[in-house]
C-alpha positions as CSV (number, residue, x, y, z in Angstrom):
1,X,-17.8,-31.8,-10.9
2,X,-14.2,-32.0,-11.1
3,X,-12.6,-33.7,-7.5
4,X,-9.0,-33.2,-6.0
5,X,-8.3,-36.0,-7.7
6,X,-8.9,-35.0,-11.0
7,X,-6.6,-31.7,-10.2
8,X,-3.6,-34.2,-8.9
9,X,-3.6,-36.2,-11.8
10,X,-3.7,-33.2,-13.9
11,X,-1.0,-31.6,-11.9
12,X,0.8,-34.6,-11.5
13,X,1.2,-34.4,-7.6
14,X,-0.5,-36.3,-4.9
15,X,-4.3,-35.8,-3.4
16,X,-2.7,-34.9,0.0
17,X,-0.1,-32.1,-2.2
18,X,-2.9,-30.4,-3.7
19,X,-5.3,-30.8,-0.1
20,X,-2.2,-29.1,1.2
21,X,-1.8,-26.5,-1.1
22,X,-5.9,-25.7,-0.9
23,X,-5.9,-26.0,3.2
24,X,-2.6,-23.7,3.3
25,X,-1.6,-25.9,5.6
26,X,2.6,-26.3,4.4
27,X,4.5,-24.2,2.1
28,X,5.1,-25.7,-1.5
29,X,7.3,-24.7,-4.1
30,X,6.8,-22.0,-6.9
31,X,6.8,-24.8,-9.5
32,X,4.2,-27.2,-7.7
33,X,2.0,-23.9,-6.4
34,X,1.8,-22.9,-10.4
35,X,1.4,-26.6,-11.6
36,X,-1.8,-27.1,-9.1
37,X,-2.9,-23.6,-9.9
38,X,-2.7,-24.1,-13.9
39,X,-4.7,-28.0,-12.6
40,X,-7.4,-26.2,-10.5
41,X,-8.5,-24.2,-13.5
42,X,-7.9,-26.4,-16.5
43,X,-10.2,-28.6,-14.7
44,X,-12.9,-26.0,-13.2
45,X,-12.1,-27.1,-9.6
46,X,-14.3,-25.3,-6.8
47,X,-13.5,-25.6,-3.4
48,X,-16.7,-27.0,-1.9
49,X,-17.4,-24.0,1.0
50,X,-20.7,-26.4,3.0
51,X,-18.3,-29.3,3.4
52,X,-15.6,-27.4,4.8
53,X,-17.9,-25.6,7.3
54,X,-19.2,-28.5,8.4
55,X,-15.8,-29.4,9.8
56,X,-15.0,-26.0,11.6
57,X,-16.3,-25.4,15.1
58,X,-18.0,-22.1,16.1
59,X,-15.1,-21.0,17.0
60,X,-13.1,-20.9,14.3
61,X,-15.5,-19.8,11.8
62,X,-13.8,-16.3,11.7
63,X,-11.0,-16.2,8.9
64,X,-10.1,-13.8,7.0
65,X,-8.6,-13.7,3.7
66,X,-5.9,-10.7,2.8
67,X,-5.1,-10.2,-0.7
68,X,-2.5,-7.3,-2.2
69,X,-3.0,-6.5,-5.5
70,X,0.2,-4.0,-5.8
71,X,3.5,-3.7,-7.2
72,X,6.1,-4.6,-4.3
73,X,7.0,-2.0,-2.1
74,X,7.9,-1.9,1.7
75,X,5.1,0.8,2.4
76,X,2.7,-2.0,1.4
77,X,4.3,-5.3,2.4
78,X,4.7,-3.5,5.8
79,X,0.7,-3.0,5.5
80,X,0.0,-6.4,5.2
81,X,2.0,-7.5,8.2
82,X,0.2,-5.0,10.3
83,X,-2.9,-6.2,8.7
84,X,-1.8,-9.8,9.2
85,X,-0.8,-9.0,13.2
86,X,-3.8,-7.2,13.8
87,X,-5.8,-10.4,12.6
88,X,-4.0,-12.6,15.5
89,X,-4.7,-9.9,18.1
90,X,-8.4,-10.1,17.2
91,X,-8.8,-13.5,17.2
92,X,-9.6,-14.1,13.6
93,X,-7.3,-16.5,11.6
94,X,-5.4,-15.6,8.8
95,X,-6.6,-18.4,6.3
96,X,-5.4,-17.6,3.2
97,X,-2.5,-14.3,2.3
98,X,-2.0,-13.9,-1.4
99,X,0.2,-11.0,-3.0
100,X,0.4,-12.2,-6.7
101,X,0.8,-9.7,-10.1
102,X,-0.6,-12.6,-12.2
103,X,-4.5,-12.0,-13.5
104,X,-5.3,-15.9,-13.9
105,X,-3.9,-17.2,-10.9
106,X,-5.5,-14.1,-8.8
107,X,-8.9,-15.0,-9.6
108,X,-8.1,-18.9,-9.0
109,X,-6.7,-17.5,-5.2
110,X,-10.2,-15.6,-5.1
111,X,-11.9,-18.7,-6.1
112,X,-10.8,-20.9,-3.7
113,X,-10.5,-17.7,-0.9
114,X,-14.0,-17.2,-1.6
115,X,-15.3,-20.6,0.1
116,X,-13.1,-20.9,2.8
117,X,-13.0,-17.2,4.8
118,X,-15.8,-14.9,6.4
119,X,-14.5,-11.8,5.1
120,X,-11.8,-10.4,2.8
121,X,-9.5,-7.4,3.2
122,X,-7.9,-5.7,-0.4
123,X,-4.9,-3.7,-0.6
124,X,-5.0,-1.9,-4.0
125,X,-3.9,1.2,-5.4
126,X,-5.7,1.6,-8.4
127,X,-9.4,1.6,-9.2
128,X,-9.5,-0.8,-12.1
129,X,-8.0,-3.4,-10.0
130,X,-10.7,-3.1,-6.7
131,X,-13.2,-3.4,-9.9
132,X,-11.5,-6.7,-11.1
133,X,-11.0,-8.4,-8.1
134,X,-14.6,-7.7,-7.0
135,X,-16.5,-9.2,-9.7
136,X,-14.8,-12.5,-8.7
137,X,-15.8,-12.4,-4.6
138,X,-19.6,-13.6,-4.4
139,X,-21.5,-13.5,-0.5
140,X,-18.4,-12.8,1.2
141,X,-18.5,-9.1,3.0
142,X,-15.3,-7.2,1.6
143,X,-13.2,-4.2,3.2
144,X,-10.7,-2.4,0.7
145,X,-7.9,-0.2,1.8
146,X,-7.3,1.7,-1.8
147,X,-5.2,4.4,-1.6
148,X,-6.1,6.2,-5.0
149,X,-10.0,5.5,-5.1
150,X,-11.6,7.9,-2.6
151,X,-15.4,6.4,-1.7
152,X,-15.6,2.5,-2.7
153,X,-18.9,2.3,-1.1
154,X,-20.4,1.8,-4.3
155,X,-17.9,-1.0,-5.1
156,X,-17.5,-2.9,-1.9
157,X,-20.8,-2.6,-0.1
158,X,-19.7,-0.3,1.9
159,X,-16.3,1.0,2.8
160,X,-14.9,4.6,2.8
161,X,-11.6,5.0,3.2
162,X,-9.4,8.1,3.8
163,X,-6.2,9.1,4.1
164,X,-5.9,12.9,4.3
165,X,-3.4,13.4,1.8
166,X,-4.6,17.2,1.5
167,X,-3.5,17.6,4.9
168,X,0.0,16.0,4.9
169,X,1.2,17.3,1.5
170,X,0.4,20.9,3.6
171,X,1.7,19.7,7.0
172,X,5.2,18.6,4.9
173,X,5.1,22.0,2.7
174,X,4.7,24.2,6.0
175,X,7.7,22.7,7.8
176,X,9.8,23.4,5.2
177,X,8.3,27.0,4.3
178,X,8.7,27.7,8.6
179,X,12.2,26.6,8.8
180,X,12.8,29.7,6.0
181,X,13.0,27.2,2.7
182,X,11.9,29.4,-0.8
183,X,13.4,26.9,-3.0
184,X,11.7,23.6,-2.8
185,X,11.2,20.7,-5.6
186,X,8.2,18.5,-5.2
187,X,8.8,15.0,-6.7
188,X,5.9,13.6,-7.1
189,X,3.7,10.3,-7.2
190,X,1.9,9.4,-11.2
191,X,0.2,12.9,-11.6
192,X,-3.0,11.3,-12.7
193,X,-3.5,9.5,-9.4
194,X,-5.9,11.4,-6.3
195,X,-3.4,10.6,-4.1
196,X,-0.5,13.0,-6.0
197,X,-3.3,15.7,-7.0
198,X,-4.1,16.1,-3.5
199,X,-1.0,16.1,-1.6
200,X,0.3,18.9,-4.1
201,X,-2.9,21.0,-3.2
202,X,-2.2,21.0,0.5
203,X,1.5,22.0,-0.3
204,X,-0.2,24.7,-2.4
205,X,-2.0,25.6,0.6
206,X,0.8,25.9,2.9
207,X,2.3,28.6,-0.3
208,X,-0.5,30.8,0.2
209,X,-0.2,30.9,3.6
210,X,3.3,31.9,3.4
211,X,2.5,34.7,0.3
212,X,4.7,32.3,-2.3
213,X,3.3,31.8,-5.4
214,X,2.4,28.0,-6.5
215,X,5.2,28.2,-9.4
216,X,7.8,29.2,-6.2
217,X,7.8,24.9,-6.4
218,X,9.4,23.2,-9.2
219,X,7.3,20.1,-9.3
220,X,9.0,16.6,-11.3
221,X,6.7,13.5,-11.5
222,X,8.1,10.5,-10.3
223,X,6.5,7.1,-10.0
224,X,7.3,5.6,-6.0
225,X,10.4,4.1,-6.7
226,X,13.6,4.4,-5.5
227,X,15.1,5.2,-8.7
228,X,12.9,7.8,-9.6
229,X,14.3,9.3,-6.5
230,X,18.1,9.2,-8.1
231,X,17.2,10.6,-11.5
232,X,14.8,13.7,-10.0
233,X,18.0,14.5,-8.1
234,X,20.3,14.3,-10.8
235,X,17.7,16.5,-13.0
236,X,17.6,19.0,-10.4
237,X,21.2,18.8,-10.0
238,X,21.7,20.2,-13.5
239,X,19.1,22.7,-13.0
240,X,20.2,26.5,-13.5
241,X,18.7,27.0,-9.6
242,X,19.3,23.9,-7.2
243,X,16.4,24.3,-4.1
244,X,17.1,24.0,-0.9
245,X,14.6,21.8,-0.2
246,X,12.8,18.5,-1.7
247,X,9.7,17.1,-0.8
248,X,9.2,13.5,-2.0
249,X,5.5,11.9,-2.2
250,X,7.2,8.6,-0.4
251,X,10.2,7.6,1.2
252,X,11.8,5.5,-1.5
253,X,11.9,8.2,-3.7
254,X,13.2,10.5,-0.5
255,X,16.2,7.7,0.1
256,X,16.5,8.0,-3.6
257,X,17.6,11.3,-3.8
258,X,19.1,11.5,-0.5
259,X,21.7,9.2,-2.1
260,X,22.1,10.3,-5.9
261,X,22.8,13.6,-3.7
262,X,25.4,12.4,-1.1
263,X,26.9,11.0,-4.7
264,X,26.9,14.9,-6.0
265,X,28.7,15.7,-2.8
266,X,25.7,18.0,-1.1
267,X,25.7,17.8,2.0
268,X,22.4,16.8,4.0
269,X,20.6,18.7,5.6
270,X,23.1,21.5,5.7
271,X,23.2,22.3,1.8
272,X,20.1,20.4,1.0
273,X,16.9,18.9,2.7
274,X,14.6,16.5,2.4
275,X,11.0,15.4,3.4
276,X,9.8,12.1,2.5
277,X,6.0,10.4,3.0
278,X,5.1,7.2,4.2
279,X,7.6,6.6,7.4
280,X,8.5,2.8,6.3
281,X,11.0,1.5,8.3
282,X,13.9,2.3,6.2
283,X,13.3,6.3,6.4
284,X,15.3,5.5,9.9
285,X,18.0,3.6,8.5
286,X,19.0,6.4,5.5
287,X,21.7,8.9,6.5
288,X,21.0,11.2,7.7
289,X,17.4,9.7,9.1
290,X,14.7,10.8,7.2
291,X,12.3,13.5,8.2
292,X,8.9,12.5,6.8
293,X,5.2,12.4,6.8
294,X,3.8,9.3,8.9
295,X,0.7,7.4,7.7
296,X,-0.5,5.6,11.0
297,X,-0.6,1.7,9.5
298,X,-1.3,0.5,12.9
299,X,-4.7,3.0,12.8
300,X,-5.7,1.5,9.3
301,X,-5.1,-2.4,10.5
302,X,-7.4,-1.6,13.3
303,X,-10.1,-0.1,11.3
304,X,-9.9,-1.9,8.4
305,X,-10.7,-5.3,11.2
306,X,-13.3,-3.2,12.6
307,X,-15.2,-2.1,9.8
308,X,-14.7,-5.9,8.3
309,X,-16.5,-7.1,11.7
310,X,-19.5,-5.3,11.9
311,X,-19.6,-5.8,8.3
312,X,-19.6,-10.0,8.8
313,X,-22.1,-9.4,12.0
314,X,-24.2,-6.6,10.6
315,X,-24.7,-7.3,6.7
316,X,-24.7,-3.7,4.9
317,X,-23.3,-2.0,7.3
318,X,-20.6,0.4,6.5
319,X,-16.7,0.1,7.1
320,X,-15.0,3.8,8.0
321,X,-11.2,4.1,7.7
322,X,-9.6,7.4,8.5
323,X,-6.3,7.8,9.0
324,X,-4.6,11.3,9.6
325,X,-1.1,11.7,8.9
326,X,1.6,13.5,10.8
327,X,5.2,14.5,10.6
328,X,8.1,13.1,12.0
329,X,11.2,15.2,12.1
330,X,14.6,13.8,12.0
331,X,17.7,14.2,10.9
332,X,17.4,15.4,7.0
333,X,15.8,19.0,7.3
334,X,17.4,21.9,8.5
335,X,17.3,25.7,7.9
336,X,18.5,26.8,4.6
337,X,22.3,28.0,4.1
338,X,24.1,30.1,1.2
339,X,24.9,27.7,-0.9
340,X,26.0,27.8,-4.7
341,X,26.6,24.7,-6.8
């Protein structure tokens, strides 16, 4: 069985580097973290779990691991703060906080994760990823926040999560529709994803409830980035009908085409406005402040500790998270005026 040794020599650091590194206990370099990482599974290094429990006192047996398996973006790096804040108010400590695109040096993180926390939170969007990542987590009870998977209980022992997307794609569409908007663009998230399909149905919804046909909304796919935001503005721009209105499926994309159209020279929100989704931090720093669809982050934190607790106390019990979004209105969104490009 390989030894920290073995790994140091391998990785050409010291024992106490690679103890360091394994402990999280001071922050390395990008170059020695890949070095010990590229060490630990050249030479099949496991973490030994009984010794290091043998060292912890009752009290501090309750760690928790927190691993983000998405692209970066502020809606989910501001997740995993709340997620990590939540940990300190409960009294669990945060062993072990890994955001990292790389397959191989994922499943090493899991590895060593695996023998040193109680419980592990995921943060994933898609369902091929949850799948990945839970092949490689063995006796450890898991919570997963996955915001295009619908009902993981079949994948993580037990966690439904659900975010209502139904009701704030309608709650976004009816705000507009009331303040007398006819012309609205939808830009979309990745049309294959639950998360887009559904928040298009309630905005659907909130049509028929105002006798407006579904095609009454010119719908563009973007993919959640800011850029996406630009061009759908730009493509609308040179549209034979400009709306009046924009709904965006998050707030990057919103702040996207806020700015490609203070660039064109509309005016916001008097000749255009616009919703976004998400309310990260930055939707109050855009001009004008962004009007959007809030998901409560704080509410998920909680439950997603919650559900991870009874989960560690009670084994096959069943996490619930359920958080219902709900609009915040700001400065982008106003009633519609004559306007002609």
């Amino acid at each position: 069985m390989a030894t920290l040794k073995d790994v140091a020599l391998h990785a050409g650091v010291s024992v106490t580097t690679v103890s360091n590194f394994i402990n999280n206990k001071k922050k390395l370099k990008d170059d020695t973290r890949h070095n010990i990482l590229e060490a630990i599974q050249a030479t099949g290094y496991r973490h030994n779990a009984l010794a290091a429990s043998l060292k912890k006192s009752s009290a501090s047996l309750r760690s928790i691991g927190i691993i983000s398996i998405v692209d970066q973006n502020p809606f989910f790096s501001e997740l995993f703060f709340k997620l990590e804040n939540e940990c300190f108010k409960q009294d669990f400590t945060v062993i072990s906080c890994f955001r990292h695109k790389d397959k191989e040096d994922l499943h090493t993180y899991i590895n060593l994760m695996s023998g040193r926390v109680d419980g592990i939170i995921l943060i994933s969007l898609k369902r091929d990823k949850i799948d990945n990542v839970i092949k490689h987590i063995h006796a450890v009870p898991v919570v997963a926040i996955a915001f295009d998977i619908g009902d993981v209980m079949s994948l993580c022992g037990g966690t439904e999560f659900n975010l209502h997307n139904e009701t704030g794609g309608y709650i976004a569409g009816r705000f507009l529709l009331s303040k007398g908007h006819k012309k609205i663009a939808c830009v979309t998230g990745p049309k294959a994803l639950k998360t887009t399909v559904n928040r298009i149905a309630g905005l659907k919804k909130a049509l028929a409830d105002f006798n407006l046909p579904e095609d009454s909304v010119d719908f563009i796919e973007g993919n959640y980035t800011y850029q996406s935001g630009v061009d759908a503005m730009y493509q609308l721009f040179s549209s034979v009908a400009l709306p009046t209105a924009i709904i965006c499926h998050n707030d990057l994309m919103a702040i996207g085409v806020q700015n490609a159209a203070n660039e064109l020279g509309l005016k916001i929100p008097r000749e255009l406005s616009v919703i976004g989704y998400d309310d990260i931090e930055m939707s109050k720093l855009s001009f004008p402040s962004l009007t959007t669809v809030r998901i409560p982050l704080d509410d998920i934190a909680y439950q997603a500790l919650e559900g991870l607790s009874m989960k560690m106390s009670t084994p096959g019990s069943k996490a619930i998270i359920s958080a219902t979004p709900s609009l915040v209105v700001r400065g982008s969104v106003s009633e519609p005026t004559d306007f002609a490009k």
